[in-house]
Structure formats: C-alpha cells, structure tokens
C-alpha positions as CSV (number, residue, x, y, z in Angstrom):
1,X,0.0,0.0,0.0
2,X,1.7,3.0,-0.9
3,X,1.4,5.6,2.1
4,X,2.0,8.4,-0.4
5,X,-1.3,11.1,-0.6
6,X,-1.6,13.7,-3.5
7,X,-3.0,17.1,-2.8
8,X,-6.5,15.5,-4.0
9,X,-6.5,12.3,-2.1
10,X,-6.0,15.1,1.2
11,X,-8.7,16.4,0.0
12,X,-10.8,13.4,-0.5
13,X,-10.1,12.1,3.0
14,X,-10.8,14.7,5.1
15,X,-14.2,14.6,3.1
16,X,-14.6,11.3,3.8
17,X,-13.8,11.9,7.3
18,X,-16.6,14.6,7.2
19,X,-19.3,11.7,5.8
20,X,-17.8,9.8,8.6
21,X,-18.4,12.7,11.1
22,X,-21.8,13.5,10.3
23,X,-23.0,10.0,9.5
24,X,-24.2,11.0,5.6
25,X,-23.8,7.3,4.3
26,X,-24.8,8.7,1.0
27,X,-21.9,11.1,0.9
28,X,-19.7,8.0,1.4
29,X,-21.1,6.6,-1.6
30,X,-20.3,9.7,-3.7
31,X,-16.8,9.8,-2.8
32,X,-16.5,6.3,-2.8
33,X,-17.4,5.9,-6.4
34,X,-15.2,8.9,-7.6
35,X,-13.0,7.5,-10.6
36,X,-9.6,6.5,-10.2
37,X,-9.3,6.9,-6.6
38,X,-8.5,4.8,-4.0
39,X,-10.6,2.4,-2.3
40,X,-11.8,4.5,0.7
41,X,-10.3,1.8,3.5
42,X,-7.2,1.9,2.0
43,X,-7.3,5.8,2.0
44,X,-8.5,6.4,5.7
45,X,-5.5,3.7,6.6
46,X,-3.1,5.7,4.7
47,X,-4.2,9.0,5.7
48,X,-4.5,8.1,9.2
49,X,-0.6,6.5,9.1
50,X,0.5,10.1,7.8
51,X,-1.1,12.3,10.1
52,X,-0.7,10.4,12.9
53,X,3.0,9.9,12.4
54,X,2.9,14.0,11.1
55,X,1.5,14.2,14.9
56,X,4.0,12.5,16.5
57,X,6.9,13.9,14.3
58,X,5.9,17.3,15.5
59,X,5.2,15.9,19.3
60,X,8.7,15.0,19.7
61,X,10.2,17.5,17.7
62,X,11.9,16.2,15.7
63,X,11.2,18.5,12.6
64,X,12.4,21.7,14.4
65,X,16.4,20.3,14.5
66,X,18.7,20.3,12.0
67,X,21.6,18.1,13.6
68,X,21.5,14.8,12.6
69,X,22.7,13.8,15.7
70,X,19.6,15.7,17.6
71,X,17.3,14.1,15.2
72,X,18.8,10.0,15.6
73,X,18.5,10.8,19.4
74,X,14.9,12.0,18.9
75,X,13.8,9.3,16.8
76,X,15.3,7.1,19.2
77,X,13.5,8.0,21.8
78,X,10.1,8.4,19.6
79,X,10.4,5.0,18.8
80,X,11.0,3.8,22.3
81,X,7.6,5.7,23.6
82,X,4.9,3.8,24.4
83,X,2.4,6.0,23.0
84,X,4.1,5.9,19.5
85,X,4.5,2.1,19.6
86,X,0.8,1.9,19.7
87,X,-0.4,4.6,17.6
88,X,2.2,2.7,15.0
89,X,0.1,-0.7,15.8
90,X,-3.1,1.1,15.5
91,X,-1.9,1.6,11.9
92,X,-0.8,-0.9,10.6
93,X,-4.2,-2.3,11.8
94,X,-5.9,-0.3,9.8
95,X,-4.0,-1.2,7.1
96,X,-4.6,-4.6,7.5
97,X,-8.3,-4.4,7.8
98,X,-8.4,-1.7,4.5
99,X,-6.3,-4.5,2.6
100,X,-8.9,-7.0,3.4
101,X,-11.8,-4.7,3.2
102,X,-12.4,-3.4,-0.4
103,X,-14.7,-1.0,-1.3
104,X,-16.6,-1.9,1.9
105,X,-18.5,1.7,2.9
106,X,-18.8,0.3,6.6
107,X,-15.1,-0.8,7.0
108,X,-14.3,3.0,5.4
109,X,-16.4,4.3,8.8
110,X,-14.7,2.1,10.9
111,X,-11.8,3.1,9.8
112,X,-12.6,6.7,9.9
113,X,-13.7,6.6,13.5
114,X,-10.2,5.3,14.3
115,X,-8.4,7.9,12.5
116,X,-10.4,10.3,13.8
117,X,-10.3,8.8,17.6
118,X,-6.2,8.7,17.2
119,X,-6.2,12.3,15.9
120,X,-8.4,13.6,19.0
121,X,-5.8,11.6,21.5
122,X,-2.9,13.9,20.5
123,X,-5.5,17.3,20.7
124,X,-7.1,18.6,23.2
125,X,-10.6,18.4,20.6
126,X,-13.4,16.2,21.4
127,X,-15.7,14.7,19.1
128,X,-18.1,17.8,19.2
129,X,-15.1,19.8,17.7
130,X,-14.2,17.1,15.0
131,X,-16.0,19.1,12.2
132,X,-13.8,22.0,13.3
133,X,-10.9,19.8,13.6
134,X,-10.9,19.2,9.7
135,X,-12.1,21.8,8.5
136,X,-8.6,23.5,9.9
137,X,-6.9,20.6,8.3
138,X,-8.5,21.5,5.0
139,X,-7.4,24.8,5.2
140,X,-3.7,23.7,5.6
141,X,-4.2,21.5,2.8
142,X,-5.2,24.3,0.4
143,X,-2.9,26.7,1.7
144,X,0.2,24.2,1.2
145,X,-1.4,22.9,-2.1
C-alpha cells in the first residue's frame, strides 16, 4: 500500500472523514465511487498513518532540528515511547483491515472513527469539535497545495 497522498486524495479524505463525522452514508457513496481513486479503506489507513506519524513527528520535535545527531537521538526516543508504539500498531491495523476490506463503505467508517479517535488523542478536541478539527486541516491542505 503506498502511504504516499496527493493534494487531492488530502482532500478526498478529510471529506470522507466529514461523511464519517456527520453520518451521511450517501456522501460515502459519492466519494466512494469517484474514478480512479483509491478504495476508501485503503485511504483512511493511509491517511490516518501520515497524520498520525505527522503528529507524533511534530510531538517529539523532531522536525524543528537540524543536527543529525539531535534528530537520531529524537527518533530514538520516539520509537521507544509507548504512545508511538501503539499509535504505530493502530496503523498498521488499519491497514490490515483496509487491505482485506475493499470497497466496503462500513469498514471506510470504521476506519474513519479510528483515525479520527487517534487524531483527538494527540489534541485537546473532542468529538463535538471534530467538524472544526478538519475543516482547519483543509485549510492547511489548500494553503500548502
């Protein structure tokens, strides 16, 4: 699975997310059937896996030093936490389950829930501020797009 996003697939996700969020099953089903895209399992797993590891990156600081040394010590210790170990299990999970699940609109929520459950460990939102929670994502998407 490559864990790779486009600008669009962004895009796509956090819309998904946003079906997810507000429980519009036929908004799945749009997105779901837009051509060319990925299955929308397999991208909630591999959107999930890079903000989640964007999270912890940022967390433990390790995009704010420029010595190599710094950063191995960092990574090191990133690696080592107990938090990260299972935020890294929770996605390759999700991965797991995507690569199993298809086009399967009720694994994509699953999936979504968990995403969205991981993201909200790391902030101090709760699930009343998830719509508010990507909707600033978006807008960090379009601004770096």
């Amino acid at each position: 699975m490559d864990t790779e996003l486009t600008h669009d697939e962004h895009l796509r996700a956090l819309a998904v997310l946003e079906a997810v969020v507000g429980n519009n099953d036929a908004g799945l089903a749009v997105l779901a059937g837009s051509a060319g895209g990925r299955p929308l399992p397999e991208l909630l797993a591999v959107y999930g896996r890079h903000t989640l590891e964007r999270i912890l990156v940022t967390v433990f600081g390790i995009t704010e030093t420029p010595d190599h040394g710094e950063t191995r010590r960092l990574v090191a210790e990133l690696n080592d936490h107990a938090q990260a170990r299972l935020t890294f299990l929770l996605t390759d999970a999700l991965r797991q389950q995507a690569a199993m699940a298809g086009d399967d609109l009720a694994t994509a929520k699953r999936i979504g829930i968990s995403v969205l459950g991981a993201v909200h460990a790391f902030t101090d939102a709760d699930d009343s501020d998830a719509l508010t929670l990507l909707r600033g994502l978006r807008h960090e998407i379009l601004r770096a797009g």
